[in-house]
C-alpha positions in Angstrom: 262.4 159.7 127.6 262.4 156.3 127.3 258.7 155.5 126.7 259.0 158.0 124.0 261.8 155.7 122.7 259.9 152.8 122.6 257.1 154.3 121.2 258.9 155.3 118.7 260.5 152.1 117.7 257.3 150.6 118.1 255.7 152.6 115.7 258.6 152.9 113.0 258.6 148.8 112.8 255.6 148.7 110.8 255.6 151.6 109.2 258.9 150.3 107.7 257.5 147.4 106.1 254.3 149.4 104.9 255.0 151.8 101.8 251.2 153.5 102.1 252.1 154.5 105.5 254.1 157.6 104.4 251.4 160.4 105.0 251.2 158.0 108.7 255.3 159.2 109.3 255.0 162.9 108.8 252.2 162.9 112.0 254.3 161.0 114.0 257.4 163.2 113.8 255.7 166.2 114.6 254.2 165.2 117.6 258.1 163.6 119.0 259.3 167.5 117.6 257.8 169.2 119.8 258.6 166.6 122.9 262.4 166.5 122.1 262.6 170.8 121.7 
């Protein structure tokens, strides 16, 4: 769980600061869905 969290932070950082990357977020929460059911 903790790899996943960091992962996730990881990948959140510069998605943050990038505006473009939208269509990039909706990917990445489907594939930490199905992990965290």
């Amino acid at each position: 769980m903790s790899q996943l969290s960091e992962q996730y932070s990881s990948c959140q950082e510069p998605k943050r600061g990038k505006k473009p990357t939208k269509h990039k977020k909706e990917p990445v929460n489907i594939h930490f869905k199905p992990n965290n059911g």
